[in-house]
C-alpha positions, 0 to 999 in steps of 0.5 A: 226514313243523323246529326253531323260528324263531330271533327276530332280533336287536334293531335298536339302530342308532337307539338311543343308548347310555346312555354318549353320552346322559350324557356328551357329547363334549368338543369341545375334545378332538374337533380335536385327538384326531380324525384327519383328515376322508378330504373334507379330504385333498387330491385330488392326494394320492388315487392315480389311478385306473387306465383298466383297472380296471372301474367302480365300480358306484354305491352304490345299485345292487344288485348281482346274483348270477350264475346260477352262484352262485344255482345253488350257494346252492339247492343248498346249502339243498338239501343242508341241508335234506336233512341236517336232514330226516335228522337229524329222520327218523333215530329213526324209521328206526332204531326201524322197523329195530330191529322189522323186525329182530326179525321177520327174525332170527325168520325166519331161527332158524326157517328154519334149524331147518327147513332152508330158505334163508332167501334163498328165502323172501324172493325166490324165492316167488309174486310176487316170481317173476312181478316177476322174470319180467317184469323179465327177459322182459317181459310175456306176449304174450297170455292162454294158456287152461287146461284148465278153459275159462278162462285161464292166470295171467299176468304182466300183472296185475302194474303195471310200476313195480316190475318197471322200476325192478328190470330198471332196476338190474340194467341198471346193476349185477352184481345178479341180478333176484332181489337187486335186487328185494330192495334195492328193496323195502328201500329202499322201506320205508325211504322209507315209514316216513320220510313216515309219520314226516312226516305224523306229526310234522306231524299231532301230535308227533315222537313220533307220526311215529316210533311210526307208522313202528314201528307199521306194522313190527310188522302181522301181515303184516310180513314182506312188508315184508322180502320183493321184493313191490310193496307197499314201493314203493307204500307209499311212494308213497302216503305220500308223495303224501298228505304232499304234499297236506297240505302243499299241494304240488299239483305234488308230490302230483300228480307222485307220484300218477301213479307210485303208478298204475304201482304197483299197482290199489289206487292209485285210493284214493290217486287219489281221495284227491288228487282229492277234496282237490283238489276241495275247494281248487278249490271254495274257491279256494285254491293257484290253478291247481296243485290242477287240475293235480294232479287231471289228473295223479293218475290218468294212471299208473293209466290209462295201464297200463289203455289200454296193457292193452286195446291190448295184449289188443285189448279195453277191459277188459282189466285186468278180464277177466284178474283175472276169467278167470285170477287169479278176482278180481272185486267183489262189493261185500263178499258174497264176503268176509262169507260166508268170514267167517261161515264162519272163525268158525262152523267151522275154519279155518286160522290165516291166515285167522283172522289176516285176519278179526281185521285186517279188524275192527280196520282197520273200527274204527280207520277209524271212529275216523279218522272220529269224530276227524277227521283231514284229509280225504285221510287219511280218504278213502285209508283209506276207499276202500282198505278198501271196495276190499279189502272188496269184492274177490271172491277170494284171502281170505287175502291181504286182510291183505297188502292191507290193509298199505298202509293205514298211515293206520288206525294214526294212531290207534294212534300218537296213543294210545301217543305219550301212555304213558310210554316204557317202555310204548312200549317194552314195547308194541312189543317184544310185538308184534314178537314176535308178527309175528315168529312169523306171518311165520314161520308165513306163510312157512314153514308156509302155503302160499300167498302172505302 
């Protein structure tokens, strides 16, 4: 996620006006009409000057601000920028509210004809109990054995950011851990679909920074947006850091990335993209020292959980062990995922996983269109490395659409296309397809069982 520069007026100082330059004066109306030149009065008339009084500073002596008044004058251009942000972001927000609305009042018709706590839905299932968990107990000490020879679920596959900032807010307010999840992840998705108001708007049009905000409402798998996930927080970390970097804010950018590490694994697509703009600067030498500083701090959050795990655990890969033995994640390169693929379209299936096939196809298509219209760099390469990271996962097929929600970048296409239609096609176009995400996220949450 600027109102154009106001031409300065015309310098006229040196220029005689046309009344001096066809009339001069009458110089014999000048001595009697004019008052007395100030260098003609007498000296003994001026009052004396008092002894107390501080000296006058010379005319051509600058005078200098003090650190008080350069401290308010920042502030000030801070408040005012912050203001006109807002203002420019402010239709974006609202059509992201007015879709996400939809789904949620969709969620809560067919929760009560069901008989369920709509609340539940949103912060008592799968991952928002282990975020809680962690948030109110820590993380498990160690990996405790299953009956099968292998391990246990636990905690410590969840990345820390989320679970802090939530025992965070319980800390300083009444909230239970469950609410306060719930406020951090709204908050998050609207600090989401403000950068991806940014970095439409900067790439194009005001248009296409609002209707990608909308677009990124209305996924299939959009009610977890409305949920206490990580995916809200990380979502807009990610966006926020690629904002950055195509702006050129190296120190920004590198600052951010290291938080989307403490987030969640998939932060290394967002590490690679700041690593790899970050090369390309350096290699033209460009912005100076800050592109090098913004590559060594990009990965040190992701890092940093990974060496506080093997400490934790007692083995280097410890991360990688635990998805691998307790959670049965691993990296194939993609074998895992084609062959449930074969499988979902030559034999039945249940609706979730046609639904994470059909998002797998389009998220390839909209990424080779990122590719063929050459969008910068490190939009390309986040959507890239996050595809090819869901792709290849082994395991947890039905959760690849969730995955792949970050991913806001391969709706850039979509965005650019329909800022072109006419409103009323905008219009008609979003409203569709927050009905039909509606509906699923009610089939996700109340009729499948497992997380979205």
């Amino acid at each position: 996620m600027s109102a154009p520069a106001t031409a300065p007026p015309e310098d006229t100082t040196d220029a005689p006006s046309d009344a001096t330059a066809e009339a001069p004066p009458d110089k014999t109306d000048v001595t009697a009409d004019a008052p007395p030149d100030k260098t003609d009065v007498a000296a003994d008339t001026l009052p004396e000057k008092s002894t107390d009084a501080p000296p006058e500073a010379a005319p051509d002596q600058p005078v200098t601000a003090s650190a008080d008044d350069r401290d308010g004058a920042a502030r000030t251009r801070w408040r005012a920028r912050l203001r006109s942000a807002g203002r420019a972001a402010a239709p974006a927000l609202l059509a992201y509210l007015a879709v996400r609305a939809v789904g949620l009042i969709i969620l809560f018709i067919s929760a009560r004809r069901t008989g369920t706590d709509l609340s539940w839905l949103l912060t008592g299932r799968f991952d928002a109990n282990w975020y809680q968990q962690i948030a109110d107990r820590g993380y498990d000490p160690a990996l405790q054995p299953a009956p099968d020879g292998g391990f246990r679920p636990t905690n410590l596959a969840f990345f820390p950011l989320y679970p802090a900032l939530i025992a965070a807010l319980t800390a300083i307010s009444p909230l239970s851990s469950a609410v306060a999840g719930l406020l951090v992840s709204w908050l998050s998705a609207l600090a989401a679909a403000a950068a991806m108001y940014a970095i439409g708007a900067h790439l194009r049009s005001r248009a296409t920074g609002v209707l990608l905000a909308a677009l990124w409402g209305v996924v299939p798998h959009a009610v977890v947006q409305s949920m206490a996930y990580s995916e809200q927080l990380f979502t807009a970390l990610a966006a926020w850091t690629l904002y950055a970097v195509l702006r050129r804010q190296w120190l920004p950018a590198g600052a951010l990335c290291l938080l989307t590490g403490l987030a969640r694994p998939t932060a290394n697509a967002v590490i690679a993209a700041v690593g790899l703009a970050a090369l390309v600067a350096i290699v033209r030498r460009r912005d100076g020292w800050r592109p090098w500083v913004a590559a060594a701090l990009a990965p040190l959050g992701y890092l940093g959980y990974l060496a506080w795990l093997a400490q934790h655990l007692g083995r280097p890969d410890a991360y990688f062990h635990l998805q691998r033995e307790a959670w049965h994640i691993t990296f194939d390169g993609g074998a895992d995922t084609l062959r449930v693929m074969g499988e979902v379209l030559t034999g039945d299936s249940p609706l979730s996983f046609y639904m994470v096939t059909l998002v797998i196809v389009v998220a390839i298509a909209l990424m080779l269109l990122l590719v063929l219209h050459r969008y910068p760099l490190p939009l390309v390469a986040y959507s890239l490395a996050s595809v090819v990271f869901v792709f290849g996962a082994a395991g947890s097929y039905y959760g690849k659409g969730r995955y792949l929600m970050p991913v806001f970048t391969l709706l850039l296409p979509a965005a650019v296309g329909l800022a072109g239609a006419r409103r009323r096609t905008q219009v008609v176009v979003l409203i569709l397809l927050a009905l039909v995400s509606g509906w699923y996220g009610a089939y996700l949450t109340l009729v499948w069982h497992r997380s979205p």
